[in-house]
C-alpha positions in Angstrom: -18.3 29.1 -0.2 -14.9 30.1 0.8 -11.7 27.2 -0.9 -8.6 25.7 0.3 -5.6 24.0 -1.2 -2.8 21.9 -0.1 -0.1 21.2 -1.9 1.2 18.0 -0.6 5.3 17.3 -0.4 7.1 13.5 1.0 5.8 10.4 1.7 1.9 8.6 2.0 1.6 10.1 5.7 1.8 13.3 4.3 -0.9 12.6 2.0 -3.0 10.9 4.5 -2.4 14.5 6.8 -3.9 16.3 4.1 -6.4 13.8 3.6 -7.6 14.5 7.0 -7.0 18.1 6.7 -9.2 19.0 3.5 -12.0 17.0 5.4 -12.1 19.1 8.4 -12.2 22.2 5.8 -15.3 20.2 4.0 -17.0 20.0 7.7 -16.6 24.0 8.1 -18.6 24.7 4.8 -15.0 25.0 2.4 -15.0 23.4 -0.9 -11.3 21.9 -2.3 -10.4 24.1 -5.0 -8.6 22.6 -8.1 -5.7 25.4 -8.0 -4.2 27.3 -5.7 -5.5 30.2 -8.2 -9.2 29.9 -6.8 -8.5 29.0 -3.7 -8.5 31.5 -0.1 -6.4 29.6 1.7 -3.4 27.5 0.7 -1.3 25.4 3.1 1.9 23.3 2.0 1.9 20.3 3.5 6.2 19.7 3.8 8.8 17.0 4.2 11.8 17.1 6.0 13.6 13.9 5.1 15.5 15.2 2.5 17.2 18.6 1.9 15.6 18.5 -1.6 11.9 18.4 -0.3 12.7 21.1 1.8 13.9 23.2 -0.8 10.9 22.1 -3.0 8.3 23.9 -0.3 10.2 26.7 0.2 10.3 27.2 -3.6 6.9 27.0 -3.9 6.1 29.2 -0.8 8.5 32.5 -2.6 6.1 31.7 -5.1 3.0 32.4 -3.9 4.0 35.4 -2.8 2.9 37.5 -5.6 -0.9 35.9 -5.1 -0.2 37.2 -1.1 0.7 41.0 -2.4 -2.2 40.9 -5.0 -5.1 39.5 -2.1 -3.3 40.4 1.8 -6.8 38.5 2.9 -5.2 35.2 1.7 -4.2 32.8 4.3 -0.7 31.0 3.5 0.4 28.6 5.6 2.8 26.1 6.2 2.3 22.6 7.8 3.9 19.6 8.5 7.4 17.9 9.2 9.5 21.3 8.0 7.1 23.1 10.0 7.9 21.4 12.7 11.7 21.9 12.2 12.0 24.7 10.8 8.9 26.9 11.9 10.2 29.8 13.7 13.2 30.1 11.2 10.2 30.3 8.5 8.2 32.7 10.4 10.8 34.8 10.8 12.4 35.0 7.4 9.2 34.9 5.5 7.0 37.5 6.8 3.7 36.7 4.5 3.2 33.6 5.9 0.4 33.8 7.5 0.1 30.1 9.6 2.9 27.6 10.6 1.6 24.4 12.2 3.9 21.2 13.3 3.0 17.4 13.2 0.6 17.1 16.5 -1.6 19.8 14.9 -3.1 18.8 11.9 -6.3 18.5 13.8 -6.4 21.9 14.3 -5.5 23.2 10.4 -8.8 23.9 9.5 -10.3 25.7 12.6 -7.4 28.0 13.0 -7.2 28.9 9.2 -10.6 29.3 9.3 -10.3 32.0 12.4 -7.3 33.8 10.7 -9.6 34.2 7.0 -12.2 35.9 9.0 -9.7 38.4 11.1 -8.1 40.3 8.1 -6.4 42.6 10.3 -3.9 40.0 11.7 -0.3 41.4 12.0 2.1 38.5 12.7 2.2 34.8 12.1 0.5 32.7 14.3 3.1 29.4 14.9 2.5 26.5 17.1 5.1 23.5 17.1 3.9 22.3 20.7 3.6 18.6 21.2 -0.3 17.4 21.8 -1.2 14.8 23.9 -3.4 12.4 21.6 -3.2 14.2 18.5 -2.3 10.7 17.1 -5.9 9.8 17.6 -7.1 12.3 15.4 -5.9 11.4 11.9 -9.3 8.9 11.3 -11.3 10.8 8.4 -11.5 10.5 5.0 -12.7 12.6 2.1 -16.3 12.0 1.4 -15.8 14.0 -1.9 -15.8 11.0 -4.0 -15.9 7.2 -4.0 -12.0 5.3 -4.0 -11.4 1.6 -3.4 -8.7 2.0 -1.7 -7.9 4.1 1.7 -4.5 4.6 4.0 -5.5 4.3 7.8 -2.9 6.1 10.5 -2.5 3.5 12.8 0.6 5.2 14.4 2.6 8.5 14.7 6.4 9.2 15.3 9.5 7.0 15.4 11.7 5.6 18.6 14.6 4.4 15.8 16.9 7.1 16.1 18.9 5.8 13.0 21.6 8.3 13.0 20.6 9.6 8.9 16.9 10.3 10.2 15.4 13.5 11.1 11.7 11.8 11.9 12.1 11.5 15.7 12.6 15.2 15.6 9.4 16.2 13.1 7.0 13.6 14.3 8.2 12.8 17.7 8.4 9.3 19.9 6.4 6.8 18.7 2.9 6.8 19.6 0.0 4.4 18.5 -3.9 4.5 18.4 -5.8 1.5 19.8 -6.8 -1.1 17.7 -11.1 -0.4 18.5 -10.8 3.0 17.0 -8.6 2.0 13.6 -11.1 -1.4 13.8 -14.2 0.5 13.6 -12.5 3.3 10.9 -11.8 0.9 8.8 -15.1 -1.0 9.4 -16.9 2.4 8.4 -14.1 2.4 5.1 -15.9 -1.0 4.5 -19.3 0.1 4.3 -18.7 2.5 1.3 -16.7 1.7 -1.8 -13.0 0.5 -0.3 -12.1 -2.5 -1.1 -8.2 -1.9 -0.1 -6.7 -0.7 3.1 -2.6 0.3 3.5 -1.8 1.0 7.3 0.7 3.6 7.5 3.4 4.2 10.3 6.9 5.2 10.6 7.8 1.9 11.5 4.8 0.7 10.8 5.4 -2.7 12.3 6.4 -1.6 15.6 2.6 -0.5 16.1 1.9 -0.5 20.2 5.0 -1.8 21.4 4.9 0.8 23.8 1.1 0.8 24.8 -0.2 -2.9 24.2 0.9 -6.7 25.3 1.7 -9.4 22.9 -0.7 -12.0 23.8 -0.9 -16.0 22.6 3.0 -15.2 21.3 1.3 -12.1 18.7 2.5 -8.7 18.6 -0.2 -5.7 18.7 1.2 -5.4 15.2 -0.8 -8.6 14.5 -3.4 -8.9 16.4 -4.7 -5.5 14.6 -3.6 -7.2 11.1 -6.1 -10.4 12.5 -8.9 -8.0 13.6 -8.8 -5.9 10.6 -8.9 -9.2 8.3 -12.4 -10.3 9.7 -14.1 -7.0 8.5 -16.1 -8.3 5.4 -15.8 -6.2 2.1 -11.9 -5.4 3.1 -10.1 -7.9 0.4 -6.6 -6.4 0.7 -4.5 -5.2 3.7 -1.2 -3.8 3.0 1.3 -1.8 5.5 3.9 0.4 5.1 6.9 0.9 6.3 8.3 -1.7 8.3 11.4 -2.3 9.9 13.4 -5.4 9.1 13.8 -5.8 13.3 9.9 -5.7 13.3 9.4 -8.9 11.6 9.2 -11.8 14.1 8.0 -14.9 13.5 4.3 -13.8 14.3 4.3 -11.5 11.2 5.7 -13.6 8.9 3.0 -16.4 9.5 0.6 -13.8 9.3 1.8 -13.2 5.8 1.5 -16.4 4.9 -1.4 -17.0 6.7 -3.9 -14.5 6.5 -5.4 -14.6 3.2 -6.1 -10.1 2.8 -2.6 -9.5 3.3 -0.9 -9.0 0.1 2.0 -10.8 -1.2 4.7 -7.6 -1.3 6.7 -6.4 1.3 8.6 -3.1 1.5 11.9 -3.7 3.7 14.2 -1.2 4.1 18.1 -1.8 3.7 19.7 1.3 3.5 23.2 -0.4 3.1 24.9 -3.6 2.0 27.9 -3.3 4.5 28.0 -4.0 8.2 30.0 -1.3 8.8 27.5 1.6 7.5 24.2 -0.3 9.0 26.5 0.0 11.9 27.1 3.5 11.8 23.5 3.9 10.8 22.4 2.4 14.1 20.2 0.0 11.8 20.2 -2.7 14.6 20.7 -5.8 12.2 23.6 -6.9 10.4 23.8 -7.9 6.3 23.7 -11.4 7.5 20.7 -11.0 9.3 18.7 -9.0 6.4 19.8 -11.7 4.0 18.1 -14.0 6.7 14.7 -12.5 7.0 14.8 -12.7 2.9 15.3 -16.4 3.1 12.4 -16.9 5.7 9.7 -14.3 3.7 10.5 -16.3 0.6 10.2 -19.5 2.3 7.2 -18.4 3.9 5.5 -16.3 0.8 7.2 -18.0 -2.9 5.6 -15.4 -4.7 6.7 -12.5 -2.6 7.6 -9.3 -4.2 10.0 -7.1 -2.3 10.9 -3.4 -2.5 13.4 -1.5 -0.7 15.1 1.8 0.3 19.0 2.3 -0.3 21.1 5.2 0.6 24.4 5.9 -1.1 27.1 8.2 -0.2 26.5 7.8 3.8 29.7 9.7 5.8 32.5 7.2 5.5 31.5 5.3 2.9 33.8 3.9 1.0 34.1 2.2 -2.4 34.2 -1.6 -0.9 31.7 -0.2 1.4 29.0 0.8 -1.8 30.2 -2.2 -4.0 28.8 -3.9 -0.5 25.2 -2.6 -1.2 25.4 -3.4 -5.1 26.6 -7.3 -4.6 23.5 -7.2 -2.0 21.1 -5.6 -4.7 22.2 -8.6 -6.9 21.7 -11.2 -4.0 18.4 -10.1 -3.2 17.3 -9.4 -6.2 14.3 -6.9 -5.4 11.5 -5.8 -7.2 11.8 -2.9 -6.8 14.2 0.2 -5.3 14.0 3.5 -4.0 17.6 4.3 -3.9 18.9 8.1 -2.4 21.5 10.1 -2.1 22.4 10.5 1.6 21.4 14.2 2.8 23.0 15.9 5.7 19.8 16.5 8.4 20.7 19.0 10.8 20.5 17.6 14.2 21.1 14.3 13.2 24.0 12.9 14.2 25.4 11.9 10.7 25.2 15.2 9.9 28.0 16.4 12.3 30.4 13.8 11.1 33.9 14.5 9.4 34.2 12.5 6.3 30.9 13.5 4.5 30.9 12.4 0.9 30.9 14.9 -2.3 28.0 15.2 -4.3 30.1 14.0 -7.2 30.4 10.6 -6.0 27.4 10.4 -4.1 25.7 11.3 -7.8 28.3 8.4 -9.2 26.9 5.8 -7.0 22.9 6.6 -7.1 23.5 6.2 -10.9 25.9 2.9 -10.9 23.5 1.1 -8.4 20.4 2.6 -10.5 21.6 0.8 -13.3 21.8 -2.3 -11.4 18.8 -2.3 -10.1 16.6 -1.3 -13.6 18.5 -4.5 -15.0 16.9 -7.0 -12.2 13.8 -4.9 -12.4 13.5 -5.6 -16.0 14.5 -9.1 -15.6 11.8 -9.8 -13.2 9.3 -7.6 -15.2 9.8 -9.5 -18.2 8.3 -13.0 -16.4 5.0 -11.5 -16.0 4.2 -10.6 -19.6 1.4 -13.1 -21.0 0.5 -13.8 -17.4 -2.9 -13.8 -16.1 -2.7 -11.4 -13.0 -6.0 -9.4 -11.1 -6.0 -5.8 -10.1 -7.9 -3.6 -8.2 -8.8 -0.8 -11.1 -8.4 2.6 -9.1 -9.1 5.0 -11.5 -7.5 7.1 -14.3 -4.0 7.1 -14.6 -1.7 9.5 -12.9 0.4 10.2 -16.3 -3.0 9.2 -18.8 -6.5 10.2 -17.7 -7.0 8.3 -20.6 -6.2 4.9 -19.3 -7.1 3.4 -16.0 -4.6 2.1 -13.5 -4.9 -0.7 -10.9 -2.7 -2.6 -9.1 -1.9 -6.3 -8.5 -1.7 -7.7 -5.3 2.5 -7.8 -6.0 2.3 -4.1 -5.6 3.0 -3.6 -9.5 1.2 -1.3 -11.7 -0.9 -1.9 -14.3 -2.4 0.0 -17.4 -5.4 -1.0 -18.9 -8.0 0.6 -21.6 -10.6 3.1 -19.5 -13.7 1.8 -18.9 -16.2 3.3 -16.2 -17.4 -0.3 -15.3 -14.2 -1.1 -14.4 -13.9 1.2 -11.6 -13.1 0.0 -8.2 -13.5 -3.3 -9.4 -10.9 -6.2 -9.4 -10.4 -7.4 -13.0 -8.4 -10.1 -14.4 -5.6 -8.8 -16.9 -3.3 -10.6 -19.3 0.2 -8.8 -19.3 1.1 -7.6 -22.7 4.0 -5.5 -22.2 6.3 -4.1 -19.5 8.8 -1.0 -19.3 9.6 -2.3 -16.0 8.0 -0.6 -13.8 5.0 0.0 -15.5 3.0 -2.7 -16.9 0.2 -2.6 -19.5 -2.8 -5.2 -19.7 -6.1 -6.3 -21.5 -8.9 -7.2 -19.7 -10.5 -10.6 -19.7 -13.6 -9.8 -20.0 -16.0 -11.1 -22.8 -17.1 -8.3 -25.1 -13.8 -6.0 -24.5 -14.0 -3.3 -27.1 -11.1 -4.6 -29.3 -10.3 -0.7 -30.3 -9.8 0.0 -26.5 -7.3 -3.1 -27.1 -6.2 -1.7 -30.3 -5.4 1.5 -28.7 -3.7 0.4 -26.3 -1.1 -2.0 -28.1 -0.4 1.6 -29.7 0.2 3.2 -26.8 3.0 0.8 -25.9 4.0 0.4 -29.6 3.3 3.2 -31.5 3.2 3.2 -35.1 6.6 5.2 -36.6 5.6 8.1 -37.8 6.8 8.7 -41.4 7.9 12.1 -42.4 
């Protein structure tokens, strides 16, 4: 049986992409090979949001093309949002690849791969970066390689934002959304095998069918699908990801409260504390207004956890400008924060402005606000220790395959002692320790091995060793 691998850069829609990609292969007769080493075609899935993902895919295409001069019958590709942007310029200046596919294509991966590994005598890159009308339909399958309790569902492509930092409009296009029978019955299908947990995934995730559907009874499409999807018995959790703070009317926030599968963490984008950068951002909302919506989510939901993205060093920015965003990190308080260092997107239109930021300070300020934040993260951590919280166990952990991980319904990560009866099963945990971002449990379960419990109070505090 012929192999493929993907090597998968950016965020959870890239990973969903692939998802949908490898299964096609599986439908053609491929198996998934476990390394690039074994496999006879590799694709790299890419990400265009940041210069430093860019650069990550290009280093690890100039790498594989040793494996390209040792078997020329290898098909190399490239796919996704640098594809997109970037195709013909990688075409052109990387003559081995061999495939270059953009954003309305990943339905198409596997069967043109597949034609280009049985034509060994092909002479020139085969690119396509045309737009496709529906392709946003066909991201709706999932491996069938093996059992998970928890499953992303497209619901939407593209983004009609425009923030002036973001190169998405340009990768993925306008905003597009499926309808809410098709992700209804997908995820009613997800239900009848082993997932217990859906996460809806969109650019703007709550903006889903603005463009093709009618609010009715004063609900968005947005919820309306959230209310369909929570009748579907077996599906326990619903999350979504990631909204806009301009997508949460009053409808979503009482569905929060309201509907007992969505879960009680929210990731809401900030990107700056000062008016005048969300301004230049073309955020649409004002500090005031963010600061707002907080107040009415934890009105709404009291034990709410929120994350958030922050971007330092925007053009312009200056000092009172970032100490803006730090006094707003310790107003908020978040749980959590995915704070970057602005990169310059070409064709965006912060990237043609004047007063760009060095990489010194822009360096200075991810690392003041970082501390910041790992202080509140801490401090919030620290509450949940001898707490009795339940997780969904998903399977070994990512840094262990000795320990399982799960996660609580707070979004927070949990490690607990491996046990195969565990898996894909909610468990209740007590909280015995935190790092702050990680947290480490023991089960509640009668007739726990205590060594599993032993071991893992040694994992967290290891005995010194003695020399």
């Amino acid at each position: 049986m012929p192999s493929v691998f993907i090597k998968t850069f950016g965020c959870q829609m890239n990973v969903r992409d692939s998802e949908q990609v490898l299964q096609d292969f599986i439908e053609r007769g491929y198996q998934i090979a476990s390394s690039e080493k074994w496999a006879d075609i590799i694709l790299i899935n890419t990400c265009s949001v940041r210069a430093m993902a860019e650069e990550k895919a290009i280093d690890k295409l100039v790498s594989l093309k040793t494996a390209k001069k040792k078997n020329p019958n290898l098909v190399l590709g490239i796919i996704g949002c640098m594809a997109q942007n970037r195709g013909r310029e990688i075409a052109e200046k990387y003559r081995f690849v061999d495939l270059v596919l953009g954003t309305q294509k990943f339905h198409k991966v596997a069967e043109i791969a597949d034609n280009l590994l049985k034509n060994p005598n092909r002479s020139s890159s085969y690119v396509d970066l045309s737009k496709e009308e529906a392709a946003h339909n066909a991201i709706n399958k999932h491996l069938t390689t093996k059992a998970q309790p928890i499953a992303y569902v497209s619901i939407m492509q593209g983004c009609s934002m425009h923030c002036s930092f973001c190169i998405v409009p340009t990768t993925r296009g306008e905003e597009r959304s499926r309808p809410i029978d098709e992700i209804f019955e997908e995820v009613k299908r997800l239900a009848e095998t082993s997932v217990k947990e859906i996460v809806l995934l969109g650019q703007i995730v709550n903006r889903y069918g603005a463009k093709e559907f009618p609010w009715v009874k004063g609900k968005s499409p947005f919820v309306q699908l959230l209310e369909k999807l929570s009748t579907i018995e077996g599906i326990k959790r619903i999350r979504f990801t990631s909204p806009h703070p301009l997508g949460f009317k009053e409808d979503l926030i009482a569905a929060l409260r309201d509907i007992p599968q969505l879960c009680e963490h929210v990731h809401l984008p900030v990107q700056s504390g000062s008016d005048k950068i969300l301004k230049a951002m073309r955020r649409g909302y004002s500090r005031s207004k963010f600061l707002s919506l907080v107040d009415k989510l934890r009105k709404a939901i009291p034990q709410l956890a929120l994350s958030t993205d922050i971007i330092v060093g925007y053009p312009g920015e200056t000092e009172e400008d970032f100490q803006q965003t730090c006094s707003l990190l310790n107003e908020v308080r978040f749980d959590n924060a995915f704070i970057f260092r602005y990169s310059a997107r070409e064709g965006t239109t912060a990237a043609s402005l004047v007063d760009q930021l060095s990489e010194e300070v822009k360096f200075e300020r991810n690392y003041r606000l970082l501390e910041i934040q790992n202080k509140i993260t801490m401090e919030k951590a620290q509450k949940w220790v001898g707490q009795v919280v339940e997780i969904l166990v998903e399977g070994e952990s990512k840094k262990n395959a000795s320990r399982f991980q799960g996660r609580t319904r707070t979004n927070h990560l949990v490690i607990i002692p491996k046990n195969e009866r565990w898996r894909g099963e909610f468990l209740p945990v007590r909280i015995v320790e935190t790092t702050g971002h990680t947290f480490y449990g023991t089960p509640l379960i009668s007739g726990v091995d205590e060594a599993l419990q032993f071991d893992l109070q040694q994992e967290i505090n290891p005995a010194p060793i003695v020399s």
